[in-house]
N, C-alpha and C positions, 0 to 999 in steps of 0.2 A: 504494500500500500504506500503510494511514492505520488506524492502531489508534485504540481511541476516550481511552486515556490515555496518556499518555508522560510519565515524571518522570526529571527530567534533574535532572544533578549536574557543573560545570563544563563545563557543555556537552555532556557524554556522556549518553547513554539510560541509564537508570541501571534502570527498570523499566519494564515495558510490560503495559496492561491491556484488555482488553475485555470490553465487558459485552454479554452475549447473552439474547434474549426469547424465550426455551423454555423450555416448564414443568421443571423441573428436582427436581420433587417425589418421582421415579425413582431418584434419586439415580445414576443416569448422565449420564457426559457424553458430548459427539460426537465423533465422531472428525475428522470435517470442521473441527470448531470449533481442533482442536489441530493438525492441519496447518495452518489459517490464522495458529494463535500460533507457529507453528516456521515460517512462511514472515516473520511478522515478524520476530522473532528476528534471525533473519538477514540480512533488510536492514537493520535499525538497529544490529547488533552488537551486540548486546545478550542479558545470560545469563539472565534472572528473566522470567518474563512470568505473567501471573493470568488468567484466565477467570472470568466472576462471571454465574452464571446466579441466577433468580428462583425460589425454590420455593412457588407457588400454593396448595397445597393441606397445606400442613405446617400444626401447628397450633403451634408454636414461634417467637418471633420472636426473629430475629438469624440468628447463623451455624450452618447447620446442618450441612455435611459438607465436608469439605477433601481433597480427593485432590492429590497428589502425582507430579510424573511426571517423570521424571529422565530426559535423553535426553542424546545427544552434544553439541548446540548450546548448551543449558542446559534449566533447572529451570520446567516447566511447574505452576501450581499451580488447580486447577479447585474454586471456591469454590461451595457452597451456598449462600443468601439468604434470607430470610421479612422 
């Protein structure tokens, strides 16, 4: 279980990120995507993790949509991209 970021702070997982290659121009995210960030979560102990999809077909560059997902284990946050 190997997420593609991990930013540590005295040796703890302090955030945990991954970035996923789906068009994300929908502006939905997966559901599979965020069970795979609440299975990391949990094996590194860790409360914060990000999902950073690529939005293809937007015509804005930078950050386009931020959803927010609050669960038991911690604070999912599913970013836009352009």
């Amino acid at each position: 279980v190997r997420p593609d970021l991990m930013f540590l702070s005295h040796g703890k997982v302090k955030y945990i990120a991954d970035t996923k290659y789906k068009d994300f121009s929908d502006l939905k995210f997966r559901n599979e995507d965020v069970y795979q960030m609440l299975a990391y979560l949990l094996r590194h102990r860790c409360r914060e993790g990000f999902l950073i999809y690529p939005a293809f077909n937007a015509s804005n560059i930078g950050l386009l949509k931020t959803i927010h997902i609050d669960t038991e284990i911690g604070t999912i946050s599913v970013h836009g991209v352009c």
